[in-house]
C-alpha positions in Angstrom: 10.7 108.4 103.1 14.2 108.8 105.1 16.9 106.4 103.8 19.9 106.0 106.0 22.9 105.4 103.8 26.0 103.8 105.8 29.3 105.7 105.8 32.3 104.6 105.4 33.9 105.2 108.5 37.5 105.7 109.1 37.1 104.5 112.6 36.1 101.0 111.6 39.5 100.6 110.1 40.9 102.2 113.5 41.8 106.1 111.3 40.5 109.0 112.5 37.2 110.2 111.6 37.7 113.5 109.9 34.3 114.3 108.7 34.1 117.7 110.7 34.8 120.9 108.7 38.4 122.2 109.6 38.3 125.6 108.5 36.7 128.7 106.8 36.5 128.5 103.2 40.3 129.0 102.3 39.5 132.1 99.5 38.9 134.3 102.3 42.9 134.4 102.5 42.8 135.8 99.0 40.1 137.9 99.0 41.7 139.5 102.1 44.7 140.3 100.7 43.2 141.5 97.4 40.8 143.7 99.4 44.4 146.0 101.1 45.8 146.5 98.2 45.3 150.0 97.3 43.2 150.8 93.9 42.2 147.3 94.0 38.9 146.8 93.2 38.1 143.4 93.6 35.1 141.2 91.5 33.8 137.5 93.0 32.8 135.2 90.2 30.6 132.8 92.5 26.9 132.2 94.2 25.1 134.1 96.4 25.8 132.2 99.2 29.8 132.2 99.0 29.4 136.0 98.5 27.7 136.7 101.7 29.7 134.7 103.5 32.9 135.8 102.3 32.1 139.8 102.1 31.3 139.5 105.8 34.3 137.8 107.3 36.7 140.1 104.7 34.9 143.2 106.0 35.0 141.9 109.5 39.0 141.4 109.2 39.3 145.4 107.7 38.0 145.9 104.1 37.1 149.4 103.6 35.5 149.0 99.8 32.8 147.5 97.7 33.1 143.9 96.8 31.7 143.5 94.1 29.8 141.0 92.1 27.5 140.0 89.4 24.8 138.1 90.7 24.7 134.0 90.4 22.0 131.8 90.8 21.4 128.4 89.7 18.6 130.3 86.4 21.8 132.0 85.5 24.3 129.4 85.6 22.5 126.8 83.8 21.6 129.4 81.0 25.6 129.9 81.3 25.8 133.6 81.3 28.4 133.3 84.0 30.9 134.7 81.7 28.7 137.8 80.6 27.9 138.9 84.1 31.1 138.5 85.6 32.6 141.2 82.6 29.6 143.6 83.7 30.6 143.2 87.1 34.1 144.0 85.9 32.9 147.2 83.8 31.0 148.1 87.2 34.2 148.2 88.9 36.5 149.6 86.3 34.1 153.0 87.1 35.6 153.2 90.6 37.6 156.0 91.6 41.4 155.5 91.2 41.1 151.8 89.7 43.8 150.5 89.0 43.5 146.8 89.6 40.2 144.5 89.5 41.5 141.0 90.8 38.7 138.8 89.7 38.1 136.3 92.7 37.3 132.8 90.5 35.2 130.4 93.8 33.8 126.6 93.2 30.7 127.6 91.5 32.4 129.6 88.9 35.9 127.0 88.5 32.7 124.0 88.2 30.6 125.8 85.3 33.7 127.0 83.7 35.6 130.5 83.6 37.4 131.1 80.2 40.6 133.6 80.9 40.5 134.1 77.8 37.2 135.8 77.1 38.0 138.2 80.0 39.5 141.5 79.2 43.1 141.2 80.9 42.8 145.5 80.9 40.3 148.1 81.0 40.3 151.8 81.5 43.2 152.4 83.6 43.1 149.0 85.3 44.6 145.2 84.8 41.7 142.4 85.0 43.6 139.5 87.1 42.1 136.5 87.1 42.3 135.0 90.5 41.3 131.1 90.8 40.6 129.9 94.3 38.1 126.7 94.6 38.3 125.3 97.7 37.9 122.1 96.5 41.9 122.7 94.8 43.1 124.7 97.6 43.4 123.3 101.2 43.8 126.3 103.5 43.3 129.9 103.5 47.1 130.6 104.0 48.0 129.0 100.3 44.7 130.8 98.9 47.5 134.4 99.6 49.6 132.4 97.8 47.7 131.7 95.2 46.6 135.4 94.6 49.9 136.8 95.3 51.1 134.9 92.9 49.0 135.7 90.2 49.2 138.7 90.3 53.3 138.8 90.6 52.9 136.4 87.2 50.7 139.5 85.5 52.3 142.5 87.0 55.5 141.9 87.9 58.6 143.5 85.7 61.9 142.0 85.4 63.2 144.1 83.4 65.3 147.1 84.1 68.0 147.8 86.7 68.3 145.3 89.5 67.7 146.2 93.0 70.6 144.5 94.3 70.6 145.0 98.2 66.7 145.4 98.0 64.7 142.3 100.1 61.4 141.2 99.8 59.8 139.9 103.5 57.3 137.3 102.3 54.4 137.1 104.4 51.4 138.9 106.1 52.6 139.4 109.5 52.1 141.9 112.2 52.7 145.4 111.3 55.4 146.5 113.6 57.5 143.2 112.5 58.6 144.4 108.6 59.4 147.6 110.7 61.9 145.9 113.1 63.5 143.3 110.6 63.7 146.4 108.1 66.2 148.3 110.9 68.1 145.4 111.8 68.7 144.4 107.8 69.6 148.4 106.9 72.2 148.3 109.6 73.8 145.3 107.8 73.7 147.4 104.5 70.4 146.4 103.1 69.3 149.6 101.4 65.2 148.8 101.0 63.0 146.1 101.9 59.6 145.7 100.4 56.5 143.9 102.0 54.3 141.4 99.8 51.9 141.0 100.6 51.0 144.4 100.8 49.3 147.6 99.8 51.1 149.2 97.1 50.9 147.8 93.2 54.1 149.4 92.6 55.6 146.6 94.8 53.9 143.9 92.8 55.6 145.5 89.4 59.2 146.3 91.3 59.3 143.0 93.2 61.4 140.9 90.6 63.9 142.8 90.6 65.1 142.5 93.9 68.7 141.2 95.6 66.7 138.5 97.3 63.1 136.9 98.6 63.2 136.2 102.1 59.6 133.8 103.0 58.8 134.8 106.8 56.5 132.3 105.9 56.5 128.5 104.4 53.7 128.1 102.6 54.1 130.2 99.8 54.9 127.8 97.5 53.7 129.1 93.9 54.9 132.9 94.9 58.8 131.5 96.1 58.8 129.4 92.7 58.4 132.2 90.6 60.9 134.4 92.2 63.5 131.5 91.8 62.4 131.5 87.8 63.2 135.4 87.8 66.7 133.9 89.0 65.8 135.7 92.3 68.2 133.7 95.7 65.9 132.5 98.4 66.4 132.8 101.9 65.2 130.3 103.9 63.9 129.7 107.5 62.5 133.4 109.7 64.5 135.4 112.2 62.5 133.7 114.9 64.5 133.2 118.4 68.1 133.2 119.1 69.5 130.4 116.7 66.8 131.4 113.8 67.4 135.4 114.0 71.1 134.9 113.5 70.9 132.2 111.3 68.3 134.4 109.0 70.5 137.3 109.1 73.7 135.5 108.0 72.0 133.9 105.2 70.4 137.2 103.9 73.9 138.7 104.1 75.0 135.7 101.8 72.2 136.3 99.1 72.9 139.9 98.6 76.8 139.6 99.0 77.2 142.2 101.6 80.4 143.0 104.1 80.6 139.4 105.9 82.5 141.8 109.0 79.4 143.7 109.4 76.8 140.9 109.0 78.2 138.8 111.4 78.3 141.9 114.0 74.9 142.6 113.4 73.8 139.2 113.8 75.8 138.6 117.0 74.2 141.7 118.6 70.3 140.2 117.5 71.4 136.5 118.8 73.1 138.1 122.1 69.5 140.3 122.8 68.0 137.4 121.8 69.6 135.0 124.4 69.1 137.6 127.0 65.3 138.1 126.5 65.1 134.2 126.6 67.2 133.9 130.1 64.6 136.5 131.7 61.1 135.3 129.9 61.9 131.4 130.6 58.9 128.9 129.6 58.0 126.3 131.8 54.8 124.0 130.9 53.7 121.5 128.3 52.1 123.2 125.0 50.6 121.9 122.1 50.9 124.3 119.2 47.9 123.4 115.7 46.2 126.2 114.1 45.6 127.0 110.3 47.6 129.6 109.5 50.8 128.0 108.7 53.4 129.1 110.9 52.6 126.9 113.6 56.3 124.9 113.2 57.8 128.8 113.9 56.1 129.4 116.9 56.7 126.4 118.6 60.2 126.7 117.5 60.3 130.1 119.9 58.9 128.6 122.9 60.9 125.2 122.6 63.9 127.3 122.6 62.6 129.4 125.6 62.4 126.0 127.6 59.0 124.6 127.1 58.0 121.0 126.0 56.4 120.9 122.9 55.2 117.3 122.1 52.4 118.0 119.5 52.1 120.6 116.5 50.0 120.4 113.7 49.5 122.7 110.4 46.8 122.8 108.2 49.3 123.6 105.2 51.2 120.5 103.6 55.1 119.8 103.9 57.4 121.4 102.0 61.0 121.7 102.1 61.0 125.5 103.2 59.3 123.8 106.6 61.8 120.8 107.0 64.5 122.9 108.8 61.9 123.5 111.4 60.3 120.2 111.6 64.1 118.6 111.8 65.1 121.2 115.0 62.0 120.2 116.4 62.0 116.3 116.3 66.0 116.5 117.8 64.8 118.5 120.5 61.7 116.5 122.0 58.9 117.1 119.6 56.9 113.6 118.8 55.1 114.5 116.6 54.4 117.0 113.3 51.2 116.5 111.3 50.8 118.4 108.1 47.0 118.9 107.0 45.8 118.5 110.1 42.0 117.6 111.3 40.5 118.2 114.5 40.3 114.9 115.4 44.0 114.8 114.9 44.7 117.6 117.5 41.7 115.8 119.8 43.9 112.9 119.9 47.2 114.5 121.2 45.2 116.5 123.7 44.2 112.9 125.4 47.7 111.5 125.0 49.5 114.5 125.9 47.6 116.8 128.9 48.9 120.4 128.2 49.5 123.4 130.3 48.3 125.5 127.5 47.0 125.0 124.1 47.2 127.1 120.9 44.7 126.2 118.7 41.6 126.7 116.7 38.2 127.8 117.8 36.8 124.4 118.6 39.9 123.2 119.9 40.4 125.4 122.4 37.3 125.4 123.5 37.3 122.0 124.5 40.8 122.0 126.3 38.8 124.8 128.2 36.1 122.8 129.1 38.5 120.6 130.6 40.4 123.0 133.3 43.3 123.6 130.3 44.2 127.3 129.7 44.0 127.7 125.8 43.8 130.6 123.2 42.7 130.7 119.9 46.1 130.7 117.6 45.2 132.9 114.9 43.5 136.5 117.0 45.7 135.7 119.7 49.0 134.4 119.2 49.4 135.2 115.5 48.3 139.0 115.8 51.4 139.9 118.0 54.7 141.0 117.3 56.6 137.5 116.4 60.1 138.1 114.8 63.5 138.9 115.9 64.6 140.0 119.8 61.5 142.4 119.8 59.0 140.1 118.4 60.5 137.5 121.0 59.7 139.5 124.1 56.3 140.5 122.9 55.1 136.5 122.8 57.0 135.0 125.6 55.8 137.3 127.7 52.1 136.6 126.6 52.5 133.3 127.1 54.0 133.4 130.3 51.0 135.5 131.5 48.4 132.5 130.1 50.6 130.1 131.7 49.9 132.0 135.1 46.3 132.1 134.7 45.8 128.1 134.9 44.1 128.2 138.0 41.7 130.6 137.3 40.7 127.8 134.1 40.3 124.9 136.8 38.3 127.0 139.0 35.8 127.8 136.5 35.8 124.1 135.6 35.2 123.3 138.9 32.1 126.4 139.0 30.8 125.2 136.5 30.7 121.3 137.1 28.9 122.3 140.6 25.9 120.5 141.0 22.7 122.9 141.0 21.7 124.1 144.7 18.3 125.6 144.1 
């Protein structure tokens, strides 16, 4: 017998329905990062279903090691030996070579039945045993799942003790390589003397990082990581040298943290916002462009191409607000943008692609696929916006000139509308 039960439906009370999964399970962000760190060994505490799914994507995104994992059904977890084969998973993985770190990846299954921290070993062998708790149920995007590992293991490894790094920067933020590369030059030249990357690959940055002159977020959403730099008394740098007005803005303020030669800062930063301006007067934007995604830098990006002369009515983040994002959502509304919608839905960005009828769209899978399917050049945000050089003059010229080549291919997007809405011949 099939019962039919009635839902409550938003769209009886005239809200948007939002009963269509927005994203990937969000501890694929941590078990990404945990995965590049090197002599990290990671260990999932979770079913067999979440560990299939979530070894493949992290493999598919670059993990060259052994996840590992005790295994989880529903005999074991209601005979609660969750705790006993999760610390012979971790004795599995203290055998690998050069171990020096097992993070232990904590999922729904695991956080439901129960996980005691304290009847894990926090060290074995040669490595530290991290507990790493990443429900998705608690946490709402993959982007704050990094923060939530990075900070944990900051909490456990980091070392404030010692001799300060004073004109030493940490860049907060996966980003694309070449970027911590270019903002590293343009920062020594101002007299920063080091600038480490979190998160990143080496554990001696974990234990160094709290020491530093400053923490510089490229990113917004790392809420629990920037809170425990300010309780090591660490200054942080807001906003991301992203266009002309960010890039100088950034580099003045970095320059204030770390109390270097105001003559030089100001030089430097003048020479990034003058390239800057240039690159924007020869890669102009022209075109309507709705900016959503979930990785959290959304509010960034459309910063850039407002500034390089497009409209940009409608952008929408999967992370919540915070006030490292106001800046950007402030500069935004005074210069045309209607609307900024934090934990966003698909339905949400469905909506503003009826009331706003883009040039281009930067979005998710599903969302760009159906601005395709209606004539409207679009590109996933994440594999093909996000995975380019972003910051400062170089980063600058990189994007706008992708864009502008998308932008230039919207007829080629109507004519295969057109193909393909042909009726059949035969």
């Amino acid at each position: 017998m099939t019962t039919t039960i009635p839902l409550h439906s938003a769209q009886s009370e005239g809200k948007t329905c939002q009963l269509h999964p927005q994203s990937m399970c969000p501890a694929f962000g941590s078990l990404r990062i945990l995965t590049r760190i090197e002599g990290s060994h990671p260990v999932m505490a979770t079913d067999t279903g979440c560990l299939y799914g979530l070894t493949f994507v992290t493999h598919f995104y670059g993990a060259r090691k052994s996840i590992l994992a005790a295994h989880l059904g529903t005999a074991e977890l209601m005979s609660g030996e969750i705790v006993e084969s999760t610390r012979a998973a971790i004795e599995v993985a203290a055998q690998e070579p050069g171990c020096q770190l097992i993070p232990v990846v904590s999922l729904c299954v695991a956080e439901t039945a129960g996980l005691p921290e304290e009847m894990l070993p926090k060290r074995i062998g040669d490595a530290e045993v991290v507990l790493v708790r990443v429900p998705a149920y608690a946490i709402h995007s993959h982007p704050e799942a990094k923060d939530v590992a990075l900070a944990a293991l900051l909490n456990r490894l980091g070392d404030n003790q010692g001799a300060k790094d004073a004109k030493t920067v940490v860049l907060l933020g996966e980003v694309f390589p070449a970027d911590p590369l270019a903002i590293d030059g343009v920062l020594r030249r101002m007299g920063v003397e080091a600038t480490i990357t979190l998160p990143g690959r080496a554990i001696e940055d974990l234990r160094r990082a709290p020491r530093v002159g400053a923490l510089a977020p490229l990113h917004p959403f790392y809420k629990e990581t920037t809170a425990l730099f300010r309780s090591w008394q660490v200054p942080v740098v807001g906003g991301a040298p992203v266009g002309a007005t960010g890039s100088y803005a950034w580099l003045k303020s970095v320059g204030s943290a770390l109390n270097l030669d105001p003559a030089l800062v100001n030089q430097v930063a003048e020479e990034e916002r003058e390239l800057a301006q240039s690159i924007l007067k020869a890669q102009p934007i022209s075109g309507r462009i709705l900016v959503t995604g979930y990785e959290g830098t959304e509010l960034a990006y459309a910063r850039l191409l407002v500034e390089a002369g497009a409209e940009v009515p409608y952008v929408s983040t999967s992370i919540g607000a915070d006030p490292l994002v106001l800046p950007d959502e402030m500069w935004l509304r005074a210069r045309g943008t209607k609307e900024v919608v934090y934990r966003k839905s698909l339905e949400d960005d469905m909506v503003a692609l009826n009331k706003y009828s883009p040039d281009l769209v930067f979005g998710t899978t599903p969302f760009a696929s159906e601005a395709k399917k209606r004539g409207i050049p679009a590109m996933y945000f994440t594999n093909q916006l996000a995975s380019r050089p972003f910051f400062l003059s170089g980063g600058m010229a990189a994007t706008l000139s992708f864009i502008n080549q998308t932008l230039g291919r919207s007829e080629r997007y109507q004519w295969m509308q057109e193909f393909f809405a042909e009726p059949s011949r035969a």
